[in-house]
MIMIVEX-673635 format. One record per residue (C-alpha): chain; z, x, y. Coordinates in nm, 3 decimals, m for minus. Layout:
BEGIN
+--------+---------+---------+---------+
: cadena :      zz :      xx :      yy :
+--------+---------+---------+---------+
:      A :       Z :       X :       Y :
...
+--------+---------+---------+---------+
//
This chain:
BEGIN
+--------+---------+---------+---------+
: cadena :      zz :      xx :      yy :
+--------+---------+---------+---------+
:      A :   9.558 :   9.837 :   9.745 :
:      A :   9.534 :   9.766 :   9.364 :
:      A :   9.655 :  10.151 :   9.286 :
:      A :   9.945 :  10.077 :   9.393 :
:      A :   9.980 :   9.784 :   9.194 :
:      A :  10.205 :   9.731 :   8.880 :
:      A :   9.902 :   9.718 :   8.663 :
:      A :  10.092 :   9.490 :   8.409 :
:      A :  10.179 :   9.235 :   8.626 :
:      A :   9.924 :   9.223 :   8.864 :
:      A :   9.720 :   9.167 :   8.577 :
:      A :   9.930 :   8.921 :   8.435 :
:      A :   9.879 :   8.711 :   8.781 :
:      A :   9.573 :   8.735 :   8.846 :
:      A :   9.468 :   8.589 :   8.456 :
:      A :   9.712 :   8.318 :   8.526 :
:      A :   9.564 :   8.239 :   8.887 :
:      A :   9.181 :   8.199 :   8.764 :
:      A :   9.316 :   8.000 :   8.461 :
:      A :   9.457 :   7.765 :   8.713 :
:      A :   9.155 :   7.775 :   8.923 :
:      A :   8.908 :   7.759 :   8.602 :
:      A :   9.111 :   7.559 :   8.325 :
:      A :   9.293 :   7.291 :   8.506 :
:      A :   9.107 :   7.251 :   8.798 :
:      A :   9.318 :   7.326 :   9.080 :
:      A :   9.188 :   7.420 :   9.412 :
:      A :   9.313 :   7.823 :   9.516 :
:      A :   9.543 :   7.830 :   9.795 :
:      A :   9.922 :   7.953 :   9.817 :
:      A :  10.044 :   7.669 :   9.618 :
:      A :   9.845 :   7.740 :   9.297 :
:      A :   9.945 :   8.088 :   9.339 :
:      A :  10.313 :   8.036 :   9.388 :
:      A :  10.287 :   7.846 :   9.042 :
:      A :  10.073 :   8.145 :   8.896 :
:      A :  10.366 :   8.347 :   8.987 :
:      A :  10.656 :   8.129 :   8.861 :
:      A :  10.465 :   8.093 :   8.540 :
:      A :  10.449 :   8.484 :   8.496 :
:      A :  10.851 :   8.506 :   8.571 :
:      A :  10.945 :   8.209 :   8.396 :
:      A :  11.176 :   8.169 :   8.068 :
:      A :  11.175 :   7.915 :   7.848 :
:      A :  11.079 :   7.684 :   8.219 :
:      A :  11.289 :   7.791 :   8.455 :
:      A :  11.332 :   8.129 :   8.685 :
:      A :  11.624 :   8.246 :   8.699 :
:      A :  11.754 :   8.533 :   8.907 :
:      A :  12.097 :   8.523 :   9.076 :
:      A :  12.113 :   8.243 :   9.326 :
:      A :  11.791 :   8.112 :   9.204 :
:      A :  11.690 :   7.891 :   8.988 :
:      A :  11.369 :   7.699 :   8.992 :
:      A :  11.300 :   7.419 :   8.762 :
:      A :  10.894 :   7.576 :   8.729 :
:      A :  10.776 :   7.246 :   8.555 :
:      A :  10.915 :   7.026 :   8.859 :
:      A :  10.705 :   7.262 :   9.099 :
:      A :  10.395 :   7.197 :   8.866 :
:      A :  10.437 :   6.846 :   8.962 :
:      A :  10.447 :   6.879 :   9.305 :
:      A :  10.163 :   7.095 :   9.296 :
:      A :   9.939 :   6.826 :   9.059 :
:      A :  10.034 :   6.607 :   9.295 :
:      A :   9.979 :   6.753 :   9.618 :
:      A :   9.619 :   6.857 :   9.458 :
:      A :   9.535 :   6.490 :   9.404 :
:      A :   9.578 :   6.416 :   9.788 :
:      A :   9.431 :   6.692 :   9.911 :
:      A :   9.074 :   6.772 :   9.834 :
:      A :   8.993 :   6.951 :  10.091 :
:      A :   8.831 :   7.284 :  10.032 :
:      A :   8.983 :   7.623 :  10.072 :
:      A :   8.830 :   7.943 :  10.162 :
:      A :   8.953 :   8.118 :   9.851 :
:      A :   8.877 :   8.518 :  10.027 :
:      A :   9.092 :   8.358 :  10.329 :
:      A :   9.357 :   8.295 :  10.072 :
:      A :   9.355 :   8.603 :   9.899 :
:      A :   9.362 :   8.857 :  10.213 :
:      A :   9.620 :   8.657 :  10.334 :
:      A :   9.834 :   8.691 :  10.045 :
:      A :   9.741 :   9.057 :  10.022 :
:      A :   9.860 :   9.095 :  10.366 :
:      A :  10.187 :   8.983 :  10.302 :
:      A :  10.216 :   9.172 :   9.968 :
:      A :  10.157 :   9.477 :  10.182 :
:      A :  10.419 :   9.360 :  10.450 :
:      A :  10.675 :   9.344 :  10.167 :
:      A :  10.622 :   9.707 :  10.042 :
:      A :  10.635 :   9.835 :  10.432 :
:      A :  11.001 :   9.662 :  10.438 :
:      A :  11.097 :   9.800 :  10.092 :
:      A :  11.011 :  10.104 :  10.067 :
:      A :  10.876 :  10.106 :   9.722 :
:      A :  10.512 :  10.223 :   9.701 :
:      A :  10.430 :  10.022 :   9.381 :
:      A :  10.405 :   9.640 :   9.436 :
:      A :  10.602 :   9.451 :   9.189 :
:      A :  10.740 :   9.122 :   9.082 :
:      A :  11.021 :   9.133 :   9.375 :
:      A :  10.750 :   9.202 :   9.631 :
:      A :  10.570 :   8.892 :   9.479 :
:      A :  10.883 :   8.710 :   9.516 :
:      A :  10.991 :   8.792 :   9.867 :
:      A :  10.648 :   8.716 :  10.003 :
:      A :  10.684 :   8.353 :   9.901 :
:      A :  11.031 :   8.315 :  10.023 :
:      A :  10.932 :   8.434 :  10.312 :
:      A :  10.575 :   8.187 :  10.349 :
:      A :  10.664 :   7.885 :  10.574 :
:      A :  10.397 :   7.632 :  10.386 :
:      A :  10.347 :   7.462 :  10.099 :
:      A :  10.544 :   7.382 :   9.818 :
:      A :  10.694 :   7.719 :   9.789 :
:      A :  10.872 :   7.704 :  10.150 :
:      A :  10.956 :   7.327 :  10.028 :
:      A :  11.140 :   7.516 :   9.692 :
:      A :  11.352 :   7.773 :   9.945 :
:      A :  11.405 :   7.530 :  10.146 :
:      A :  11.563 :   7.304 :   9.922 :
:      A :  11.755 :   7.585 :   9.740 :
:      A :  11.876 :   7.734 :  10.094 :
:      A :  11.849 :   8.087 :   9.944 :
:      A :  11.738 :   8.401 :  10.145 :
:      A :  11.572 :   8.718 :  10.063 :
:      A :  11.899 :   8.901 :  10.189 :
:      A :  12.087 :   8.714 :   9.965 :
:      A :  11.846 :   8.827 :   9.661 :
:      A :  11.882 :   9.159 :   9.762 :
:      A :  12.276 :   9.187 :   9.768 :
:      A :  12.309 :   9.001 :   9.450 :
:      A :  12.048 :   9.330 :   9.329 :
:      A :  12.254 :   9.541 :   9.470 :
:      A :  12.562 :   9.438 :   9.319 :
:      A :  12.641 :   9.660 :   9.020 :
:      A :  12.512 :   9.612 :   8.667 :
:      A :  12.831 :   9.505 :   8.519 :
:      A :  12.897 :   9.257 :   8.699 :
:      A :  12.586 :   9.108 :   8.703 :
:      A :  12.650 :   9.060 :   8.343 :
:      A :  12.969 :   8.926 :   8.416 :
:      A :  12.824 :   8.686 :   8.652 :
:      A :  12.857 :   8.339 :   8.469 :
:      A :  12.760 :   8.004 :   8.566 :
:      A :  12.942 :   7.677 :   8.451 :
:      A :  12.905 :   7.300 :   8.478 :
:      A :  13.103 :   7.081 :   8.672 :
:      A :  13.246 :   6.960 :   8.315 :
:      A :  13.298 :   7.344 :   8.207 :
:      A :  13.477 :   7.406 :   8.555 :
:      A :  13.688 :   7.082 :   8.470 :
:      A :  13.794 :   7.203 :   8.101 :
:      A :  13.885 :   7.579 :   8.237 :
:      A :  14.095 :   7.394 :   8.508 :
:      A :  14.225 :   7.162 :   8.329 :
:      A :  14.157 :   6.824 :   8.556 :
:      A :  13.935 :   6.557 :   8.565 :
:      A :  13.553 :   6.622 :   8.618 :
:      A :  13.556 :   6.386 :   8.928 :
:      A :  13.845 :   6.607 :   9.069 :
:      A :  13.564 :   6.891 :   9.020 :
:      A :  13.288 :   6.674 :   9.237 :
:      A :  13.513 :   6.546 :   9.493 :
:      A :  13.595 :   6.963 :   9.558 :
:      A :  13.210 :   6.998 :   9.585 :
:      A :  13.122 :   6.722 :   9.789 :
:      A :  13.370 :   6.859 :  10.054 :
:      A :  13.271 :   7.191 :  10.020 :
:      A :  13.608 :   7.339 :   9.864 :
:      A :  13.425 :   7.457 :   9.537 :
:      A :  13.056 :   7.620 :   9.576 :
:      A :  12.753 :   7.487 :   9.396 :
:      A :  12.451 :   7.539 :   9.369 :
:      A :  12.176 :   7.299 :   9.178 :
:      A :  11.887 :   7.359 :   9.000 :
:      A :  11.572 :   7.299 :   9.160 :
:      A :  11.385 :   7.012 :   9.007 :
:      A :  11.665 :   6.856 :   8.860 :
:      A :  12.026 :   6.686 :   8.961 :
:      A :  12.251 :   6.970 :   8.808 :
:      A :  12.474 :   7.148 :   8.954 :
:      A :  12.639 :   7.489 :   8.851 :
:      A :  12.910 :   7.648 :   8.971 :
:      A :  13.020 :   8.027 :   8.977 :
:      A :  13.319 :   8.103 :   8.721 :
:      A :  13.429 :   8.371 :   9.038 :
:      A :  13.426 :   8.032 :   9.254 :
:      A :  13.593 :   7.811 :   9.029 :
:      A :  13.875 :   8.090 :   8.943 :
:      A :  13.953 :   8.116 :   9.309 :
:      A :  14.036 :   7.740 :   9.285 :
:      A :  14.374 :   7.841 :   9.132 :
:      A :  14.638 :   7.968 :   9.373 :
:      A :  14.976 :   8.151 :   9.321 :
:      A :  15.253 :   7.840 :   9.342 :
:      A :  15.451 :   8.028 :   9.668 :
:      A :  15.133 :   8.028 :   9.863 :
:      A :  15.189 :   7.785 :  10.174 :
:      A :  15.048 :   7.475 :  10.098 :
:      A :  14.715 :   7.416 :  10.385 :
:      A :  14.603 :   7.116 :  10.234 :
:      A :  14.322 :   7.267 :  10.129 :
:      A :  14.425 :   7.405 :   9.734 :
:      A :  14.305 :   7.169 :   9.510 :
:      A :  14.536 :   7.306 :   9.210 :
:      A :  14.966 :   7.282 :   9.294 :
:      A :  15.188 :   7.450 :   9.131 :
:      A :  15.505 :   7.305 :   8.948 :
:      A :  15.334 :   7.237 :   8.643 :
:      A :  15.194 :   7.370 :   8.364 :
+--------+---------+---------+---------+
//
């Protein structure tokens, strides 16, 4: 299977997961190789692509943490076929002959264990949803900002706890950042937040018109 590797990366993973396993100590299993991965995707400490975002030093907590409880051993060739196995499964459903980074990806997401199906969990994000923010074109991708609840307030013009009370009941999407408290909210979303002033009122438009 390693031919049809991305050389680079592959590489890249497999330094990172035997400098976990040799440096710091930690036992191999699919949590220390989760954080192999997130530390070969990561900028500046957080992963970001489209509807994820993933706090990475948060997730090295949890996984110091979970290896002080659990000192159990592994069978490390158990771990690795496994993994290999679903590496494979995620090039079958793709397509793509060459594994890569989203293969890498996917195959977490889709792992029901450990800290990585605690992280998707949490975050409520789906490979399908991954795949049509990919698909979506490059432009506006680029165009695809993400502001704070105090942003969203300035651009709209009302009070920050106006902006909280619409996410609490679900008028105003969020998402937050895994690891931390903070949430961020699509400029799309909050734009859609303003309504034409001779649209029937439903109770439900958190901006009326009249005013300027």
């Amino acid at each position: 299977m390693d031919d049809q590797r991305d050389p680079g990366f592959s590489a890249r993973f497999g330094t990172e997961t035997d400098r976990l396993q040799h440096e710091e100590n930690y036992v191999c299993d699919m949590d220390l190789l989760f954080v192999a991965f997130l530390h070969c995707v990561e900028r500046f400490g957080y992963f970001h692509l489209g509807p994820i975002t993933i706090n990475v030093r948060a997730v090295e907590a949890r996984l110091e943490a979970r290896a002080r409880r659990d000192g159990s051993p592994h069978d490390e060739t158990d771990v690795f076929v496994r993994f290999s196995q679903m590496l494979m499964r995620e090039v079958r459903l793709s397509g793509r002959k060459r594994i890569d980074e989203l293969h890498y990806l996917f195959a977490f997401m889709r792992l029901n264990e450990g800290i990585a199906a605690d992280v998707f969990g949490e975050l409520a994000v789906t490979t399908e949803q991954v795949e049509a923010y990919l698909r979506r074109g490059a432009e506006e991708i680029v165009a695809d900002r993400w502001m704070t609840p105090e942003e969203v307030a300035e651009y709209l013009r009302v009070h920050v706890q106006t902006v909280r009370a619409w996410i609490r009941a679900g008028k105003l999407p969020a998402r937050r950042i895994y690891g931390m408290r903070s949430l961020r909210v699509r400029e799309a979303d909050a734009a859609r937040m303003l309504r034409p002033i001779d649209e029937p009122d439903d109770n439900t438009s958190p901006v009326q018109g009249g005013g300027t």
